[in-house]
C-alpha positions as CSV (number, residue, x, y, z in Angstrom):
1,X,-1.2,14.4,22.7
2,X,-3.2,13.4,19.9
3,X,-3.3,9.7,19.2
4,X,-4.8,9.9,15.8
5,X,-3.0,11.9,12.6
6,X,-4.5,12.9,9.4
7,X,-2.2,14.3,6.6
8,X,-3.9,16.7,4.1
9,X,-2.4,18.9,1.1
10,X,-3.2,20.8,-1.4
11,X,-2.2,19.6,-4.5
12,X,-2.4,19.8,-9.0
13,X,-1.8,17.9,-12.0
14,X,1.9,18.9,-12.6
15,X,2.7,17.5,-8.8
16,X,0.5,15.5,-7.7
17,X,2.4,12.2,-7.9
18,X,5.4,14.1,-5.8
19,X,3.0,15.2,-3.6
20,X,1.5,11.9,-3.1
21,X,4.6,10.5,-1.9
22,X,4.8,13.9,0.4
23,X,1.4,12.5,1.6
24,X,2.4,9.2,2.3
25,X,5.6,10.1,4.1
26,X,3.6,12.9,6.4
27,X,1.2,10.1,7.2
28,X,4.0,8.0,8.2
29,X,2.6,5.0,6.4
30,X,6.4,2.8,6.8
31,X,4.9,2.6,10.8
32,X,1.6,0.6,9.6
33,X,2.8,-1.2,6.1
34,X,5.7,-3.7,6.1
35,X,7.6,-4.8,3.7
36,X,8.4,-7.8,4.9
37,X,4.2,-8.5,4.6
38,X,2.7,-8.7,1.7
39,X,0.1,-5.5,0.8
40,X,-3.3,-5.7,-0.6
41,X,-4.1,-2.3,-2.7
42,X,-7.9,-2.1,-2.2
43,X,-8.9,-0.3,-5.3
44,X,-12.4,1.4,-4.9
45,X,-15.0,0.4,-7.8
46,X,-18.1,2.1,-8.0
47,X,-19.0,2.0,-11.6
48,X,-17.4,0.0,-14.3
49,X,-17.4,3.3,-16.7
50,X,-15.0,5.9,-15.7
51,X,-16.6,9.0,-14.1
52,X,-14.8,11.7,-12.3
53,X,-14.8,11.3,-8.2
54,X,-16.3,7.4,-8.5
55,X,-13.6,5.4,-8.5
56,X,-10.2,5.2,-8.0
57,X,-8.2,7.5,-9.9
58,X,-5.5,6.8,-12.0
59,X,-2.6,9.7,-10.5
60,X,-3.7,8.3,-7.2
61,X,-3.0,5.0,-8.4
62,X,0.1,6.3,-9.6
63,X,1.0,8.2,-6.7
64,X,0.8,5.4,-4.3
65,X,2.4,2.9,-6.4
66,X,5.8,5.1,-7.5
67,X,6.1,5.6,-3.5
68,X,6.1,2.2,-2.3
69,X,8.3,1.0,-5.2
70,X,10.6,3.4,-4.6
71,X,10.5,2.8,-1.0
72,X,11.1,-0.7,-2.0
73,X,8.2,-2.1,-1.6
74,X,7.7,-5.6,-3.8
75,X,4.9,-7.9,-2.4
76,X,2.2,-5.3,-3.9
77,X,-1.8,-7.0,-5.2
78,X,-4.3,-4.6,-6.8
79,X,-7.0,-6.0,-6.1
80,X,-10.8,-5.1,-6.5
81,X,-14.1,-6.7,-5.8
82,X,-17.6,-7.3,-8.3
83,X,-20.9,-5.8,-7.5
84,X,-24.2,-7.0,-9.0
85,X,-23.8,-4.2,-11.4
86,X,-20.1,-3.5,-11.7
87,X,-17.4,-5.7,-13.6
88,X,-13.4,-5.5,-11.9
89,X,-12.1,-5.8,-14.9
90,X,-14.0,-3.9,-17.4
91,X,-13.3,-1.3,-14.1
92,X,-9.8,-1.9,-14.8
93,X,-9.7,-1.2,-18.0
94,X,-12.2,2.3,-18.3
95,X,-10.8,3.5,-15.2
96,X,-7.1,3.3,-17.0
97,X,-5.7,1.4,-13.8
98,X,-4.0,-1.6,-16.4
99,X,-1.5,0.5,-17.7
100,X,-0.6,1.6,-14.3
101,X,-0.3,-2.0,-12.9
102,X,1.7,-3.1,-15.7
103,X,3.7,-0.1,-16.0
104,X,5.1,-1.3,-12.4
105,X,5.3,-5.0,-12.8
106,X,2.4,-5.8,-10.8
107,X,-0.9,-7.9,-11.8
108,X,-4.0,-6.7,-10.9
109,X,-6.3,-9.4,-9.3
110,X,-9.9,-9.4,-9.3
111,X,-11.4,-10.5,-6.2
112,X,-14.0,-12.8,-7.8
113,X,-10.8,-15.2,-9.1
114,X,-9.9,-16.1,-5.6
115,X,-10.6,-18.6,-2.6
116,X,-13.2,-17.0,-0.4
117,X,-14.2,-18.9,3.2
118,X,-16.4,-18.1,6.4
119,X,-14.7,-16.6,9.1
120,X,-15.3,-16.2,12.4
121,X,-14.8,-12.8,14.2
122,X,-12.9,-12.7,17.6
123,X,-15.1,-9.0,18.5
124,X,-18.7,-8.9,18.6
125,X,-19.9,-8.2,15.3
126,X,-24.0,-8.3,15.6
127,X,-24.8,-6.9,12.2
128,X,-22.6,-9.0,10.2
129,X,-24.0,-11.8,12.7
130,X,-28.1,-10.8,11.4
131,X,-27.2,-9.8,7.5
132,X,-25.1,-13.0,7.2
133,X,-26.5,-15.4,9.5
134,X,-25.0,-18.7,7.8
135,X,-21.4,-16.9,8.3
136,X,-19.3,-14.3,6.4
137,X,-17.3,-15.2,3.9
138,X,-14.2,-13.2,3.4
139,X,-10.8,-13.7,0.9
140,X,-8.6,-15.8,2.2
141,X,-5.9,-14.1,0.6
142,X,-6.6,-10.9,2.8
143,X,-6.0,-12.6,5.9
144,X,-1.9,-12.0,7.8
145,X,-2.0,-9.3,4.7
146,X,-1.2,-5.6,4.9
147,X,-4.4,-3.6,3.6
148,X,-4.1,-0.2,1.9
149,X,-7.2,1.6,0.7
150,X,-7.5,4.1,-2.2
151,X,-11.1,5.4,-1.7
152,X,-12.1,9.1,-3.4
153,X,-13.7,11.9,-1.4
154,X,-17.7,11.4,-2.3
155,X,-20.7,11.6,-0.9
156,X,-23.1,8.4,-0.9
157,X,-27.3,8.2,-0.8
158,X,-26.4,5.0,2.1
159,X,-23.7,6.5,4.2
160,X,-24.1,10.3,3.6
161,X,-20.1,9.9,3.0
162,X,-17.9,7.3,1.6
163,X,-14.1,7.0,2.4
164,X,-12.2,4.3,4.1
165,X,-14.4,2.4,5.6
166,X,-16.7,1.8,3.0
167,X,-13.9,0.8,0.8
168,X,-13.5,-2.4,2.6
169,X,-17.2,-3.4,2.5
170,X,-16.2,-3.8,-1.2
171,X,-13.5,-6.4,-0.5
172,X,-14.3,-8.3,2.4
173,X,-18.5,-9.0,1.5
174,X,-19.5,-11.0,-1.6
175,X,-21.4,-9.2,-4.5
176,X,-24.5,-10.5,-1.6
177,X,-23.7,-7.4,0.5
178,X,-26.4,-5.3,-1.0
179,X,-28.1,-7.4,1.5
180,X,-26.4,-5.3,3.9
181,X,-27.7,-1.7,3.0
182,X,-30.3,-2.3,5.7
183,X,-27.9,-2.3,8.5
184,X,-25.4,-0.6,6.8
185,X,-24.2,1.7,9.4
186,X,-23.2,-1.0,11.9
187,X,-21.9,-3.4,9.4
188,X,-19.3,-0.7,8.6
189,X,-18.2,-1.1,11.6
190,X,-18.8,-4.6,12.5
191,X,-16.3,-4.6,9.4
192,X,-13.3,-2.7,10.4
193,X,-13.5,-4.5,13.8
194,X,-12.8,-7.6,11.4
195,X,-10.4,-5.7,9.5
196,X,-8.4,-4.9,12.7
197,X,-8.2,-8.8,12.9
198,X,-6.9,-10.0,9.7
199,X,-4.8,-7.3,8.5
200,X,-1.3,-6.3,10.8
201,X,-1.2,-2.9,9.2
202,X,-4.3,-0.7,7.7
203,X,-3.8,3.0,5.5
204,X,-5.3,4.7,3.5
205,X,-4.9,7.0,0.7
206,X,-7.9,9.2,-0.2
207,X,-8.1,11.4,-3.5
208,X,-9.7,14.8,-3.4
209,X,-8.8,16.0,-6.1
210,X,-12.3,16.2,-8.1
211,X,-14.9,14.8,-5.2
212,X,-18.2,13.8,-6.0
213,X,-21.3,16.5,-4.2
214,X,-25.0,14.9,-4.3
215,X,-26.1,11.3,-5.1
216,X,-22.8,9.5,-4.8
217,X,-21.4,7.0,-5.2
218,X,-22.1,7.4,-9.1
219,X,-24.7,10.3,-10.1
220,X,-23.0,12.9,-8.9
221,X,-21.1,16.7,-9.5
222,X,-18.0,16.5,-9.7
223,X,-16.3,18.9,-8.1
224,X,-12.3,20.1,-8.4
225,X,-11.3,20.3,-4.5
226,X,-7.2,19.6,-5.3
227,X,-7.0,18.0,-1.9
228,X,-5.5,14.6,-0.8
229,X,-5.9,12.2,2.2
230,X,-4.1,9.4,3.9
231,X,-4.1,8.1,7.4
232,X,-3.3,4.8,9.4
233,X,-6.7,5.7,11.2
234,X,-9.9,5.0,9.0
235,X,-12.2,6.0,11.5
236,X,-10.1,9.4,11.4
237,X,-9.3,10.0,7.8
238,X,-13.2,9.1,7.1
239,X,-14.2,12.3,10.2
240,X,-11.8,14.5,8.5
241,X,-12.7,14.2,4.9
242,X,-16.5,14.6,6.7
243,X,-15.3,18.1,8.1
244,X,-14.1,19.0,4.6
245,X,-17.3,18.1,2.7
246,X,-19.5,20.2,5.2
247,X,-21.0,17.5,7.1
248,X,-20.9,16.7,11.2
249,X,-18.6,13.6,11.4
250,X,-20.2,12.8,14.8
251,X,-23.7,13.1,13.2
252,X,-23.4,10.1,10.3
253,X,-23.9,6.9,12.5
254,X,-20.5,4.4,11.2
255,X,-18.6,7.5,12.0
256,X,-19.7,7.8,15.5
257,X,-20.6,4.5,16.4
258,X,-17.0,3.4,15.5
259,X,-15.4,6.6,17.8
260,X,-17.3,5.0,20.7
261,X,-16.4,1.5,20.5
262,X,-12.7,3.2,20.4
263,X,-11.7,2.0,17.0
264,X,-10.5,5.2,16.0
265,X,-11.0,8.4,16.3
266,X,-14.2,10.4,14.7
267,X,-14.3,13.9,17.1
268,X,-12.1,15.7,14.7
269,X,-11.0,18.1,17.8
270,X,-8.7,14.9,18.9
271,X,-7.3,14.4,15.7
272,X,-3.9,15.7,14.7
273,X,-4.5,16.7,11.7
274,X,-1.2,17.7,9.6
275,X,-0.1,19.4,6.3
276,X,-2.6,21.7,5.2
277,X,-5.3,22.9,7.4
278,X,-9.0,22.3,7.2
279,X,-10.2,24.8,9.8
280,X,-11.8,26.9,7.2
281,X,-12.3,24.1,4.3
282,X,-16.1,23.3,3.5
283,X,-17.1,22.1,0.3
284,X,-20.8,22.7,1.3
285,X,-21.5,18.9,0.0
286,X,-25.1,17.7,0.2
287,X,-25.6,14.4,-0.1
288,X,-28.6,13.3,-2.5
289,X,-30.2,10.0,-3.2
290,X,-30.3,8.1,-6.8
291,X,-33.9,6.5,-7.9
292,X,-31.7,3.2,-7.3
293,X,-30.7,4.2,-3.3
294,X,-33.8,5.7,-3.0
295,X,-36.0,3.0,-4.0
296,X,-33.7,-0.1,-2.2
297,X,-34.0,1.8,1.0
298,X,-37.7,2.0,0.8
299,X,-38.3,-1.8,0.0
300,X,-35.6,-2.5,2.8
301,X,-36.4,0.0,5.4
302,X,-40.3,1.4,4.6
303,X,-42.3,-1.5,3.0
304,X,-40.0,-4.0,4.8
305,X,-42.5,-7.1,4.1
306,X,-41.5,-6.6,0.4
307,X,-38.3,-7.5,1.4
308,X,-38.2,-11.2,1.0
309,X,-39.7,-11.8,-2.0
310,X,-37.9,-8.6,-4.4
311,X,-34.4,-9.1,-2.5
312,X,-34.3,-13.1,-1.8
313,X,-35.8,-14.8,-4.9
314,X,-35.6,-14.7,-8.8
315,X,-37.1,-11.1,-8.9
316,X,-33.7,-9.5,-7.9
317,X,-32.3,-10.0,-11.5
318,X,-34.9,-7.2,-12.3
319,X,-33.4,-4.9,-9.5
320,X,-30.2,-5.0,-11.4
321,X,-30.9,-5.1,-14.6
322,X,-33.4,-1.8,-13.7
323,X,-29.9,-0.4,-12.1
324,X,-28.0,-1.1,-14.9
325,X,-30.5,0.0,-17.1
326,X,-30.8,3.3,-15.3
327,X,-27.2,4.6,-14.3
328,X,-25.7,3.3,-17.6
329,X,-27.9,3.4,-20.6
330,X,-29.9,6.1,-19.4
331,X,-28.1,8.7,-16.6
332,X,-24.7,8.0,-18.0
333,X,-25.5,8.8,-21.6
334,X,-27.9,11.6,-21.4
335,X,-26.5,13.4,-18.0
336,X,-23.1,11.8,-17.2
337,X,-21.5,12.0,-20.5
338,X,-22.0,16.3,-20.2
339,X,-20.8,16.3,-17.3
340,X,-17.7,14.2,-18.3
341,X,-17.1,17.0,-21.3
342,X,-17.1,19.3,-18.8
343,X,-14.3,17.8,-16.7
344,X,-12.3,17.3,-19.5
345,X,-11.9,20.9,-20.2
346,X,-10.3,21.0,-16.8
347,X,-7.1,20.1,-15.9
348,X,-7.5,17.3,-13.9
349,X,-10.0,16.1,-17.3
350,X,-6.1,16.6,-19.7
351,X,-4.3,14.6,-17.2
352,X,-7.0,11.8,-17.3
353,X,-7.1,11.7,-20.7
354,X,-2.9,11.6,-21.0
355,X,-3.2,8.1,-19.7
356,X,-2.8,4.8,-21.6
């Protein structure tokens, strides 16, 4: 028997909050969330501006929230996370997730407003140990916490992919964890060994709807797939949606190094994968890399003794404001906004637009 399920379907605007909640219930996500606990709703931020594929969308948001209320679901927290270059709430707003939120009683809460404190891993977590050697600091509100993350299906100039497990590198490191690009690989992982720690139950529900082909997690093509994730496995949901965008799941590193420390499953052979199936699905995704990914991986990686002084001192502040500069008053503007049009004429664009 297979220990590790994925749940895939096809799906379009007219149904794809119904078939959300198909999702969720073919994923059997009652068996990892409680009600009894209280759920954290990872939201997944990559760009304060709204761009197809990048961030959360807001039919998945909707999705997921109609099926736990009316599975009676009550202790619900949106919650998302600031970058050096992205703001959670101006997220909130361009990304139409407010409306949402509202529309179902719930406040959304920006991870910035809370306590955050060091905490000290149980499992052996030697990356987080070298990126953070003074201790990492995580929200306290996560910890005893159900976790449920809403990542898209993108490809990403650091991890080749970007799903589940990336999502919680966003919640449980500071706006420091650029710091962790380096080693980013094994922190992934380090990460979900922590994850497995603090939170009793861990899902995920991953949009496919339009994913993102070349130099995620912002500059990319969107692409309309009309495909939908969700698993209790992140290691699993994160091999699957691999297979779907064309890529080896054993060949990217987090994926792989994760399968053999047995903290889920990454051969997707041994995964049950349920729903619709992917035997013949492959996006042909390619992932490509941004000046910005390209340029922080040679300082961290190539010219290492750079390092210190443009990533650890005053100097950084240009690093962001050239990455601001670049993805939103120069790519987003002259490229991004065509490519926006574009989507718009679709129907996944009229359904975007239809929102508050």
């Amino acid at each position: 028997m297979k220990s590790s399920c994925v749940a895939v379907l096809s799906t379009k605007p007219k149904t794809v909050i119904k078939d959300y909640a198909r999702l969720m219930e073919l994923a059997e996500y009652k068996k990892s969330i409680s009600k009894r606990r209280e759920l954290a709703l990872k939201l997944n931020l990559s760009w304060s501006l709204y761009y197809p594929a990048c961030s959360t969308e807001p039919w998945q948001l909707e999705g997921v929230l109609s099926k736990l209320k009316a599975d009676g679901y009550k202790k619900i927290l949106p919650v998302e996370n600031k970058t050096v270059v992205t703001n959670p709430w101006k997220g909130a707003r361009q990304n139409k997730w407010l409306p949402i939120i509202e529309k179902h009683g719930l406040k959304f809460q920006p991870l910035t407003d809370v306590s955050w404190n060091v905490y000290t891993p149980k499992a052996d977590t030697p990356a987080i140990d070298a990126i953070f050697p003074e201790g990492l600091k995580i929200p306290d509100m996560f910890r005893g916490k159900d976790v449920m993350h809403l990542p898209t299906q993108k490809c990403h100039g650091h991890t080749t992919i970007t799903g589940s497990m990336k999502n919680a590198f966003g919640g449980l490191i500071t706006e420091r964890r650029h710091h962790s690009h380096k080693m980013i690989h094994e922190v992934l992982v380090d990460l979900l060994s922590i994850q497995k720690e603090i939170h009793p139950g861990i899902f995920t529900v991953m949009d496919g709807t339009v994913a993102g082909n070349g130099a995620g997690p912002r500059t990319m093509e969107p692409v309309i797939k009309n495909n939908i994730l969700a698993s209790s496995d992140s290691v699993a949901i994160d091999a699957v949606s691999a297979k779907m965008m064309g890529f080896d799941p054993m060949k990217i590193p987090f994926i792989k190094i994760a399968h053999d420390k047995g903290l889920g499953c990454g051969d997707v052979s041994q995964i049950d994968v349920v729903g619709k199936s992917i035997k013949n699905v492959n996006y042909r995704f390619h992932t490509g890399k941004s000046p910005v990914v390209f340029w922080d991986q040679m300082f961290r990686k190539k010219l290492p003794f750079i390092e210190p002084l443009l990533f650890h001192t005053p100097l950084f502040r240009l690093c962001v404001l050239g990455s601001a500069l670049y993805h939103d008053n120069l790519w987003y503007p002259l490229i991004g906004k065509k490519k926006i049009s574009a989507f718009e004429k679709t129907e996944w664009g009229t359904l975007f637009q239809k929102y508050a």
